[in-house]
C-alpha positions in Angstrom: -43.9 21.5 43.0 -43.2 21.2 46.7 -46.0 18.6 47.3 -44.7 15.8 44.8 -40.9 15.9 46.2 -40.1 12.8 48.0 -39.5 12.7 51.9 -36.7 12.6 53.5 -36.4 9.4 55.1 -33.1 10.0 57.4 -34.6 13.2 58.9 -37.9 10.9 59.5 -36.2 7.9 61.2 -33.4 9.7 63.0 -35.1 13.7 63.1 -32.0 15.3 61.5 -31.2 16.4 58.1 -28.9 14.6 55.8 -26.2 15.2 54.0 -28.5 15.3 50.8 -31.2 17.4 52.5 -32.2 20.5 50.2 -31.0 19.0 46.6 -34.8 18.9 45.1 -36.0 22.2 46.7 -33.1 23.6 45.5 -33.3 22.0 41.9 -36.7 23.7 41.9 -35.1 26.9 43.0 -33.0 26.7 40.3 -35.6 26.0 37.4 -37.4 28.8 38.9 -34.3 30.9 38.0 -33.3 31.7 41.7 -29.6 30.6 41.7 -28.6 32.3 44.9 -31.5 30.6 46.9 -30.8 27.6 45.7 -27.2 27.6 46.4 -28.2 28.4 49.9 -30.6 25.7 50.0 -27.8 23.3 49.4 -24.7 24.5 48.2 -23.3 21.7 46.1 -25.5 22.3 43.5 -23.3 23.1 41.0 -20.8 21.0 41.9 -23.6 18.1 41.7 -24.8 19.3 38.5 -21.3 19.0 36.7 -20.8 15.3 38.1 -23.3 14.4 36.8 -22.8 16.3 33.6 -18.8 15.0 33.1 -20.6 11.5 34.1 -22.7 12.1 31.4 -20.0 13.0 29.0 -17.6 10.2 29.8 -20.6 7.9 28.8 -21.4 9.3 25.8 -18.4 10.2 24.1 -16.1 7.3 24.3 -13.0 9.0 22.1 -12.8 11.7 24.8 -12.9 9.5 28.0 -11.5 11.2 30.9 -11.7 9.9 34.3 -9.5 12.9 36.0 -11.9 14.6 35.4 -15.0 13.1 36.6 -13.0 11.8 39.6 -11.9 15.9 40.2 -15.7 16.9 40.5 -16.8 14.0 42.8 -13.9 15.1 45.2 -15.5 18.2 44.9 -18.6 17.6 45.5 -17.8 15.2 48.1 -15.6 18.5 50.0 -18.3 21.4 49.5 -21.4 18.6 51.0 -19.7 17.7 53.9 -18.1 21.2 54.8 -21.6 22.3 53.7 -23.2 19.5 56.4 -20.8 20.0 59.1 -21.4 23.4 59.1 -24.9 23.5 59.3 -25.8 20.9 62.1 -22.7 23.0 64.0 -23.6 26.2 63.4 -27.3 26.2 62.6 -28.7 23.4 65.0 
């Protein structure tokens, strides 16, 4: 699986990771059924997941629109990525 994931093209141009770095290893983590790896791979998995999920469902169901939420897990997401970031290049670099 690891030989048809796409590049990183930040981490090429500038030689550090991005804020996205780790989101398709750990998607395949995940499929794989190895939810703890993956959340340490990038650990706004989940919270990327149901984004895109409440996304999904404010789409599809127009009766039940609600923008709260979808707007609460992009705040989220947004928080645990860049905690997630700024930790890492401080801490781990």
């Amino acid at each position: 699986m690891e030989k048809y994931m796409l590049p990183c093209m930040f981490k090429k141009i500038f030689g550090i990771d991005c804020i996205g770095c780790g989101i398709q290893r750990s998607l395949s983590l995940l499929m794989n059924g190895d939810f703890a790896k993956a959340f340490t791979m990038f650990p706004a998995i989940y919270t990327t997941i149901l984004f895109f999920l409440s996304i999904g469902f404010y789409l599809i169901d127009p009766k039940h629109r609600n923008p709260k939420m979808v707007i609460f897990f992009a705040i989220s997401n947004a928080v645990i990525m860049i905690t997630s970031y700024v930790y890492k290049m401080k801490f781990l670099f």
